[in-house]
C-alpha positions as CSV (number, residue, x, y, z in Angstrom):
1,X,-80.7,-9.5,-44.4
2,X,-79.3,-9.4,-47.9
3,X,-75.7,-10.6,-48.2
4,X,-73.1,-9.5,-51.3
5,X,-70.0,-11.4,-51.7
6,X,-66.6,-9.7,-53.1
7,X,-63.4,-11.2,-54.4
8,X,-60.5,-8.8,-52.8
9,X,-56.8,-9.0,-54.9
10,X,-53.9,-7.7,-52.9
11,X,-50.9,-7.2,-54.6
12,X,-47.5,-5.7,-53.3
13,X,-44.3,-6.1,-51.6
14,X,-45.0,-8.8,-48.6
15,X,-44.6,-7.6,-44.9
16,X,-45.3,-8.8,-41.7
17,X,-48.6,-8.1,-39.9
18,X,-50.3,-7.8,-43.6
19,X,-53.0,-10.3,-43.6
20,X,-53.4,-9.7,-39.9
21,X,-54.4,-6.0,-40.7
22,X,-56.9,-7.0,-43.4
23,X,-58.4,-9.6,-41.5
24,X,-58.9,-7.5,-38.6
25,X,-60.7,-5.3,-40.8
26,X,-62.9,-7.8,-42.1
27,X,-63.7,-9.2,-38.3
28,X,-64.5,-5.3,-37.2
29,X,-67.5,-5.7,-39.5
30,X,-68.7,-9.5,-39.3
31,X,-68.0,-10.5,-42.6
32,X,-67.4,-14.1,-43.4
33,X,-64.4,-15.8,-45.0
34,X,-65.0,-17.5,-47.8
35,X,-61.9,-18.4,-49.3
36,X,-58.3,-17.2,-48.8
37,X,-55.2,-18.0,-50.5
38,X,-51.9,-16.3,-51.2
39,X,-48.8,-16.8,-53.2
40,X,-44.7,-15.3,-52.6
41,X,-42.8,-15.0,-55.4
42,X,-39.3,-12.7,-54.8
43,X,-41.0,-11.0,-51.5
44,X,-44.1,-9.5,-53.7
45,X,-47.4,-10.9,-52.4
46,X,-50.4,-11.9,-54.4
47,X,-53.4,-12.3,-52.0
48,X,-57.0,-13.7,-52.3
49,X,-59.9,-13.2,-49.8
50,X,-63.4,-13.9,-51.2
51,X,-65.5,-12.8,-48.3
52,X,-69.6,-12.6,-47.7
53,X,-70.8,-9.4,-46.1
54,X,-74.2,-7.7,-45.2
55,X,-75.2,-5.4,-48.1
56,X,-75.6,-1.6,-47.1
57,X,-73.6,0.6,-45.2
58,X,-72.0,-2.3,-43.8
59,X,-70.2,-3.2,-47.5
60,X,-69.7,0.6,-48.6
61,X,-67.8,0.9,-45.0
62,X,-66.5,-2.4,-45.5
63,X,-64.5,-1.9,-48.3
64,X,-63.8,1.5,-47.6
65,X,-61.6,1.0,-44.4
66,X,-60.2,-2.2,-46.7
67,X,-58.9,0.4,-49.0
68,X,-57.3,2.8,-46.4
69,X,-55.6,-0.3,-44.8
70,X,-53.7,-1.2,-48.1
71,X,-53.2,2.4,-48.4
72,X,-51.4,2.4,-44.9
73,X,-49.9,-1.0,-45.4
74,X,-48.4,0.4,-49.1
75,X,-49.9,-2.3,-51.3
76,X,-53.1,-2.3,-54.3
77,X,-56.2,-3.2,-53.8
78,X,-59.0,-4.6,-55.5
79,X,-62.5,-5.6,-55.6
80,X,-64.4,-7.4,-57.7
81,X,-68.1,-7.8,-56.8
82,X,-69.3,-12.2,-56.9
83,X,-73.0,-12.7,-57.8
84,X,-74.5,-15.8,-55.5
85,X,-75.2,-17.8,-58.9
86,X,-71.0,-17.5,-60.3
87,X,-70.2,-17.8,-56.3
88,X,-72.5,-21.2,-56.6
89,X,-71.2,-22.2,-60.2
90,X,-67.4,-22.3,-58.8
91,X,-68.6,-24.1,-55.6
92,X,-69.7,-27.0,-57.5
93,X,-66.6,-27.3,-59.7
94,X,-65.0,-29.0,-56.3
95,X,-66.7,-32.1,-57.3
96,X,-64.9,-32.6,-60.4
97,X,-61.9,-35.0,-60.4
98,X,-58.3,-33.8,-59.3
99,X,-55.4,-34.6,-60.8
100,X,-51.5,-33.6,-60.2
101,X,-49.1,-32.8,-63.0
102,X,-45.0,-32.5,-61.9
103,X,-42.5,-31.1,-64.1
104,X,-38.8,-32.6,-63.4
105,X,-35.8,-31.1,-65.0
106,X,-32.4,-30.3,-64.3
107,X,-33.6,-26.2,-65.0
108,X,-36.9,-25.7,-65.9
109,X,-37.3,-23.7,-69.3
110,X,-40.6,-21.4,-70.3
111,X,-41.1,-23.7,-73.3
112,X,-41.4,-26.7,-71.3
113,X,-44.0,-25.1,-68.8
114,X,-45.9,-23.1,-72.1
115,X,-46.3,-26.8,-73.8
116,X,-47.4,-28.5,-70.5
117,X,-49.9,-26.1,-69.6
118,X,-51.0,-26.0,-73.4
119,X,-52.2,-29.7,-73.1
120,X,-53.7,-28.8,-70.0
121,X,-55.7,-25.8,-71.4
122,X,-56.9,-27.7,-74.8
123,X,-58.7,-30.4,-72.6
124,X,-60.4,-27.3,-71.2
125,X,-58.9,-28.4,-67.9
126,X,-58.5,-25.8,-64.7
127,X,-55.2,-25.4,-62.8
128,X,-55.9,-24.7,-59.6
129,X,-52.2,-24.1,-58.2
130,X,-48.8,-23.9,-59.3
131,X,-46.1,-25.2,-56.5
132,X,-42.0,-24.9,-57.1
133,X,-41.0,-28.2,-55.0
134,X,-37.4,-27.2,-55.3
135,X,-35.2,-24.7,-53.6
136,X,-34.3,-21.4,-55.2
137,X,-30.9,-21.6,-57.8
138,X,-28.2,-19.2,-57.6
139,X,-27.3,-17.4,-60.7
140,X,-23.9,-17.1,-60.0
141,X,-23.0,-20.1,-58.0
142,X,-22.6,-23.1,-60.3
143,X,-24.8,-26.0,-58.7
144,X,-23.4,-29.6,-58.0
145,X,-26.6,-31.1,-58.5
146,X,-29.1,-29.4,-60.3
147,X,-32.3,-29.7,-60.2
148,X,-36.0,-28.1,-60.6
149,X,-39.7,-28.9,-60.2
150,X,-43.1,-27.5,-59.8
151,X,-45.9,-29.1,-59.2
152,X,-49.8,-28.3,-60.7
153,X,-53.1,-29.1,-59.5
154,X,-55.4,-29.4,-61.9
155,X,-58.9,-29.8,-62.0
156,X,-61.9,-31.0,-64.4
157,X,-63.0,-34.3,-66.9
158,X,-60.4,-36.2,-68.6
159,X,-62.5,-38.6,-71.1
160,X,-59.0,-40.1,-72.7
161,X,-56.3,-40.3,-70.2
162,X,-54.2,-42.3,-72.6
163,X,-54.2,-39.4,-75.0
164,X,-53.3,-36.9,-72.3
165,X,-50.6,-38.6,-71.1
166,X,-49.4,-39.7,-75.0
167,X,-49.0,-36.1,-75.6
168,X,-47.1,-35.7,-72.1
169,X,-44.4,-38.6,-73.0
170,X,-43.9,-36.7,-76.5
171,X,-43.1,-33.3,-74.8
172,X,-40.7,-35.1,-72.4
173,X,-39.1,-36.8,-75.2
174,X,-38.6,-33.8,-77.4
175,X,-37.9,-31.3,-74.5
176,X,-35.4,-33.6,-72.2
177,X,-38.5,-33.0,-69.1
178,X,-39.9,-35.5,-66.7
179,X,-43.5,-35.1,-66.8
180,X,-45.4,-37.4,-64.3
181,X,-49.2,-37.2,-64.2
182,X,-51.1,-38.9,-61.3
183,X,-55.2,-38.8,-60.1
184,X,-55.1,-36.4,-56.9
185,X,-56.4,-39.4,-54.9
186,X,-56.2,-40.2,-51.1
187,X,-54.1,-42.8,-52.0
188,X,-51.8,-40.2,-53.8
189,X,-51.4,-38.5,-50.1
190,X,-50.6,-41.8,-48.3
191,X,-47.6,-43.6,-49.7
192,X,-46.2,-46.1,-47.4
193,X,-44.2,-48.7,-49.4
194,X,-41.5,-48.0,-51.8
195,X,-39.8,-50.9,-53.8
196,X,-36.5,-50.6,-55.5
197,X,-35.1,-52.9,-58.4
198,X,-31.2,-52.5,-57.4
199,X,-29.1,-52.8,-60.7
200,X,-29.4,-49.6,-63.0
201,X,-31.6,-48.2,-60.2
202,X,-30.4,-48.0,-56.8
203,X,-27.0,-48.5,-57.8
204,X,-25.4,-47.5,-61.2
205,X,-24.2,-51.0,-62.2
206,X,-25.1,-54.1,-63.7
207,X,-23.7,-56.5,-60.9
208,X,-23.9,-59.4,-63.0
209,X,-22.2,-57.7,-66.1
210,X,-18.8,-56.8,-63.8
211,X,-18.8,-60.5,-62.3
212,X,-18.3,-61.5,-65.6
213,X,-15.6,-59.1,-66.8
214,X,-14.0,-60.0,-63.7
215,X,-14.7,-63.8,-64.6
216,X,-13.6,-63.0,-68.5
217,X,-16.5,-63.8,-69.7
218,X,-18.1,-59.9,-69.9
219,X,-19.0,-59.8,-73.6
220,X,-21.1,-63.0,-73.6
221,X,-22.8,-62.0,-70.4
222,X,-23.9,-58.6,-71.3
223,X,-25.3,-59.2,-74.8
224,X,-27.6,-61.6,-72.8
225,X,-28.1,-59.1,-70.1
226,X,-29.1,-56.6,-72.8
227,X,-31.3,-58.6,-74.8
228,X,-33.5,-59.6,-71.3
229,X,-33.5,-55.7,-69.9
230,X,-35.1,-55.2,-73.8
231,X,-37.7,-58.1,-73.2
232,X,-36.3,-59.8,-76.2
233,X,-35.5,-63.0,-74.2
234,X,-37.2,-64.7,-70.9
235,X,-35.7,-63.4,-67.8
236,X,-35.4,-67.0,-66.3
237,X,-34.0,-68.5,-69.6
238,X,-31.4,-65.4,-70.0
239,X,-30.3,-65.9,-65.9
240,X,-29.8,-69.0,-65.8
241,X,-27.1,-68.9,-69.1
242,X,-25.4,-66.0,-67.2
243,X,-24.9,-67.9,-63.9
244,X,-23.6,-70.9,-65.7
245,X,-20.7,-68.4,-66.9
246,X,-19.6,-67.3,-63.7
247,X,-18.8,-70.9,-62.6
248,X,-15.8,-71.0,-60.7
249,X,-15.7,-67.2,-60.2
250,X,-14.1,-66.4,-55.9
251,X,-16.3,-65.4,-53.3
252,X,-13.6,-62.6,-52.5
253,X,-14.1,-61.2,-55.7
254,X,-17.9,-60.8,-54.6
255,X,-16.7,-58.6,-51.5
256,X,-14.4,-56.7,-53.7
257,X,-17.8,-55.6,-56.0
258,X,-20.1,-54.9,-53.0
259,X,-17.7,-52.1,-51.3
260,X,-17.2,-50.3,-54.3
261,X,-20.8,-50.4,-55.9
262,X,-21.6,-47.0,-56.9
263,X,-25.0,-46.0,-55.4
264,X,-27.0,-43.7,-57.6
265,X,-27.1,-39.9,-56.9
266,X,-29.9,-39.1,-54.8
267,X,-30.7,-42.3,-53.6
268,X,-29.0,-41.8,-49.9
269,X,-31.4,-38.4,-49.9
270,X,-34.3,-40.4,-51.1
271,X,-34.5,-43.4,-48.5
272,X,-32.9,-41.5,-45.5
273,X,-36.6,-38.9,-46.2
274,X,-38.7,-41.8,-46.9
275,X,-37.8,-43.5,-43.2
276,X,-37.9,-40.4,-41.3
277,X,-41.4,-39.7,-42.7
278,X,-42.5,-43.5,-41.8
279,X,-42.1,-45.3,-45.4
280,X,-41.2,-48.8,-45.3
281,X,-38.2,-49.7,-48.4
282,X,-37.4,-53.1,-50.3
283,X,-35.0,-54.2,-52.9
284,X,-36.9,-56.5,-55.4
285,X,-34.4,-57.8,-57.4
286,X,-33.5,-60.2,-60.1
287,X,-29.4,-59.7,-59.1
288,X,-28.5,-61.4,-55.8
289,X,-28.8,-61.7,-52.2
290,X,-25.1,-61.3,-51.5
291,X,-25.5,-57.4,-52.8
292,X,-28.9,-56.7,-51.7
293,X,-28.2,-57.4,-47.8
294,X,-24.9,-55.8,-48.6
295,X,-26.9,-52.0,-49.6
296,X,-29.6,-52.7,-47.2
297,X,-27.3,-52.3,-44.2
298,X,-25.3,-49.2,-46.2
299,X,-28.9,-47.9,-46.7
300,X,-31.4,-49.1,-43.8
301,X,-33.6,-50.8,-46.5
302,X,-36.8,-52.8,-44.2
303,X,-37.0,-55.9,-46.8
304,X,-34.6,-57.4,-49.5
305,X,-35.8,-60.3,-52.3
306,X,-33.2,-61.4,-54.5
307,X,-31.3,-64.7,-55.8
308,X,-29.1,-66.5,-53.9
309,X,-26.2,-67.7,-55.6
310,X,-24.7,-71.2,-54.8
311,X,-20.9,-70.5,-53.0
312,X,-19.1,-74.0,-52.3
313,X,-15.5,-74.2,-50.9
314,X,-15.6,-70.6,-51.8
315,X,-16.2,-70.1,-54.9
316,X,-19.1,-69.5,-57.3
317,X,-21.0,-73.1,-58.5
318,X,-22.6,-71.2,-61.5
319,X,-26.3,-72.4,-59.4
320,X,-28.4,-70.4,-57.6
321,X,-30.6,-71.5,-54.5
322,X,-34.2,-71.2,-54.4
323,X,-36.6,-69.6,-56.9
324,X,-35.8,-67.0,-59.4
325,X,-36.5,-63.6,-58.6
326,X,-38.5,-62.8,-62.2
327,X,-40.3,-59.8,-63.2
328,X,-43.7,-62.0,-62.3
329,X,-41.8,-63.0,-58.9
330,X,-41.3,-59.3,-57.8
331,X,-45.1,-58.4,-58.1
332,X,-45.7,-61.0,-55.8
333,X,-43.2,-60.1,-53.4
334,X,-44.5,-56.4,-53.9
335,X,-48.4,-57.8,-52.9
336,X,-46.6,-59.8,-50.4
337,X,-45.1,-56.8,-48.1
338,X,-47.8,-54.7,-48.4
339,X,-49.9,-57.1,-47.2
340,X,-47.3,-58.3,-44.3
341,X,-47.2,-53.9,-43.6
342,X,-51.0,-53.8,-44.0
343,X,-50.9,-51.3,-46.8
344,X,-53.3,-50.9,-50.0
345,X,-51.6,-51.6,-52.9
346,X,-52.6,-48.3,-54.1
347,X,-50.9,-46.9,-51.6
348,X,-47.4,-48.3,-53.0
349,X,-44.5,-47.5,-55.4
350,X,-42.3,-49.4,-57.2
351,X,-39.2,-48.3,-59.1
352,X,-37.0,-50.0,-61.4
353,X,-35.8,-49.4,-65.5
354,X,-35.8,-53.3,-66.8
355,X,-39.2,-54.8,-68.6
356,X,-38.5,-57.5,-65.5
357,X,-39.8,-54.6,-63.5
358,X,-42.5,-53.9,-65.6
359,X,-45.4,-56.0,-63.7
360,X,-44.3,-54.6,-60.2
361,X,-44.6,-51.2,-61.6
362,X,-48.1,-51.9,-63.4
363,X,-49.5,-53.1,-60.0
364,X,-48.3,-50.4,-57.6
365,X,-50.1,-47.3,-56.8
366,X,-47.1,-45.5,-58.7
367,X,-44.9,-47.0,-61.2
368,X,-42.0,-45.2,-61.9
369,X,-39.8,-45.7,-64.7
370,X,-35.9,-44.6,-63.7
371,X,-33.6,-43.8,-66.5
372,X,-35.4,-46.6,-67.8
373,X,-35.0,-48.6,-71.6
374,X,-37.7,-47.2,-73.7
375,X,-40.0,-49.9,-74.4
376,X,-40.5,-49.6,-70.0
377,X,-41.1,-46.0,-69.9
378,X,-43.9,-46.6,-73.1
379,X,-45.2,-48.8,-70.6
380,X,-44.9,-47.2,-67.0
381,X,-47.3,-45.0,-65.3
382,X,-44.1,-42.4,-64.7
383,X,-40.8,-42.0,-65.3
384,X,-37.5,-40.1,-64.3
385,X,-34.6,-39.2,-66.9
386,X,-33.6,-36.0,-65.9
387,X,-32.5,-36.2,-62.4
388,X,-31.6,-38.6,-59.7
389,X,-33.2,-40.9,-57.6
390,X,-34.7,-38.5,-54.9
391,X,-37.1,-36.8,-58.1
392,X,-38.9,-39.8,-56.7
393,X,-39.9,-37.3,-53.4
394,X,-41.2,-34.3,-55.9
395,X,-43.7,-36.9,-57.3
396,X,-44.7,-37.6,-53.9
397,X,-45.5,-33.8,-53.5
398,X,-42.4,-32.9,-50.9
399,X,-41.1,-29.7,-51.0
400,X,-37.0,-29.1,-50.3
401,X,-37.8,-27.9,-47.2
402,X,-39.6,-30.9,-45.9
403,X,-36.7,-33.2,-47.2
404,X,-33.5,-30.5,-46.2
405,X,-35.0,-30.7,-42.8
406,X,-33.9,-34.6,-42.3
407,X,-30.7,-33.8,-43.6
C-alpha cells in the first residue's frame, strides 16, 4: 500500500484539549507519527506533526476532518505534502554533530541574538531549537536581579571551531553578552563535579589583599596579588612574598574576615541546585584553609583544597603548612576528586577568574571563566561577565523552573 507523508503547521491561541483533538483525529485513521513538536510563546501555539498516512481516500479524508477540527478548535491549519526522498534527506541530517550555543545577559537585546545567529547561519549551520532558560520579566516591576538567557541547538560541521568561537568572544566583547558554546555531548547532559576557585569567585574578595590592609601592608600585597592573577609572576614565588608580610598579623582578625566575606550573588542559588540535583562541590584554592572550611559549612561544599597558614601563640607566623595550592596543584586536586567520586573528567566543571585557574579549567569538561582577567577568558572554554554565579546552571541547560523549584 502506498504511503504519503505531510508536514501539518498549527498556529493559534493555545487551549486545552488541542493536541488531544488532533491526535485523535490522526489515530481514527491509522496514521503514524512521525515527528511532533510545539512551541508557547504569550499563549499562541505553533505546532508540528509530520505524520505518514495510506494514500487514497484515507489522506483526502485524513486531512479533511484535520481541517474541520482546527476549524472547531478556532486555530489555522496547514499542510505541506513530504516526498519520501526530502523525508529521507532530513532523517539523515541526525547524524551530524550537535552543538549548544547560550546567550547570557542581564536583558537580551535583538542585536545580540541577530549577530549570534548570523555566525551560526554563515557556517551554513541548522538551529534546531531556540529555549528561554529564564523566567518571564515584568515591564513594570523593576527587577532586583536581572537576568536573561536562551539557549540554541544547533546542528551540522564545524571544520574551524576556533574561528567560530573567535567571532563569539568578539560579539560578547563589543555587545556586553555571555556567549558560551559547548559540543551537545553525553557528557554535556551528565555533570557531576563542580570546582570553585573561592577569591573573586565564590566570594567577592581578595582574602589575602584585606589581611594585609588589616596588617598595613595592603599596597605591597596587592601589586603582587595583581601581577600573579595577570600571570606576570609565578604563583608560588608571588605567595610566598605575600605570607611573609602578614607575619605577626592575630588570629582574631582572621575570624573577623571570615563572618563578613561577601559571597557572590547567585552563588547560594547555584550550589543549593547543584546538591539537590546530586552534584558534588569543591573549593580549589590558592587562599587558605581557615576561609575555605569557613564557606563550606555556610555553603554545604563536599571537598575544600587550600593553604594552611602557620598560627603560633595566636598569631600569624608569615609560613604556611604543607604544599602550595598552585594553578598546577588544583588540576590535580580536580583529577583527584573525580577520580575519588568516580566521575569522567569530562563530565566536570571548574570555575575560577585567575590564570592560577587556568589548567583546572583547561582540563574539565567545562571551563568557565567568571568575571575573569582577560588574558583567562582568551584562554577558557567559557565565560560569565554579565551575571552572577548561578548563569553557571543556564550553561548546564536548567530552566528557572527546574532551579525555582529547590528554592
Amino acid at each position: 500500500m502506498a504511503k504519503e507523508i505531510f508536514l501539518l503547521n498549527i498556529s493559534g491561541q493555545d487551549k486545552p484539549g488541542l493536541t488531544s483533538g488532533l491526535t485523535s483525529v490522526l489515530a481514527e485513521y491509522g496514521a503514524k507519527v512521525l515527528d511532533i513538536g510545539q512551541a508557547n510563546i504569550h499563549d499562541t501555539l505553533s505546532l508540528g506533526m509530520m505524520f505518514e498516512i495510506e494514500s487514497g481516500k484515507k489522506s483526502a479524508a485524513v486531512l479533511k476532518d484535520l481541517l474541520f477540527k482546527a476549524y472547531e478548535l478556532g486555530i489555522r491549519a496547514k499542510f505541506t505534502p513530504i516526498s519520501l526522498p526530502d523525508y529521507e534527506d532530513w532523517v539523515n541530517l541526525q547524524g551530524k554533530d550537535r552543538y549548544i550555543i547560550t546567550i547570557l545577559g542581564e536583558k537580551l537585546a535583538a542585536k545580540q541574538i541577530s549577530e549570534v545567529t548570523k555566525v551560526i547561519s554563515e557556517k551554513n549551520l541548522n538551529i534546531d531549537s531556540i529555549k528561554r532558560l529564564t523566567g518571564r520579566l515584568s515591564l513594570i516591576k523593576s527587577e532586583e536581579y536581572p537576568r536573561a538567557s536562551i539557549q540554541l541547538s544547533i546542528r551540522g560541521k564545524i571544520d574551524n571551531k576556533a574561528e567560530f568561537t573567535e567571532k563569539f568572544m568578539q560579539i560578547s566583547h563589543d555587545l556586553d553578552v555571555d556567549i558560551a558554546f559547548q559540543e551537545d555531548n553525553i557528557y554535556r547532559r551528565n555533570r557531576r563535579l563542580v570546582c570553585f576557585d573561592m577569591d573573586s569567585t565564590l566570594i567577592q574578595a581578595e582574602v589575602i589583599d584585606e589581611l594585609a590592609e588589616l596588617a598595613g601592608v595592603g599596597e605591597q600585597v596587592k601589586a603582587i596579588t595583581e601581577s600573579a592573577m595577570q600571570g606576570e609572576i609565578d604563583f608560588n614565588e608571588s605567595f610566598e612574598r605575600r605570607m611573609k608580610l602578614l607575619k605577626g598579623l592575630s588570629e582574631d582578625v582572621l575570624h573577623n574576615v571570615a563572618v563578613n566575606l561577601p559571597i557572590t550573588k547567585g552563588a547560594r542559588r547555584l550550589i543549593d541546585t547543584l546538591k539537590s540535583y546530586g552534584f558534588k562541590t569543591a573549593i580549589l584554592s590558592g587562599g587558605f584553609t581557615y576561609f575555605g572550611h569557613y564557606l563550606q559549612k555556610e555553603l554545604g561544599i563536599d571537598y575544600v583544597y587550600a593553604n594552611q597558614l602557620e598560627i603560633k601563640d595566636g598569631a600569624l607566623t608569615g609560613n604556611y603548612i604543607g604544599e602550595i595550592v598552585n594553578g598546577e596543584k588544583k588540576a590535580e586536586y580536580l583529577m583527584e576528586i573525580a577520580k575519588k567520586e568516580g566521575i569522567h573528567i569530562n563530565q566536570t566543571i571548574a570555575v575560577g577568574d585567575g590564570a592560577n585557574d587556568l589548567p583546572m579549567l583547561n582540563l574539565a569538561g567545562l571551563g568557565i571563566a567568571f568575571h575573569a582577567k582577560p588574558t583567562v577568558k582568551d584562554n577558557a572554554q567559557s565565560s560569565i561577565s554579565s551575571i552572577g554565579l548561578d548563569g553557571v546552571l543556564y550553561l548546564l541547560g536548567y530552566h528557572d523552573r527546574h532551579i525555582d523549584l529547590i528554592e
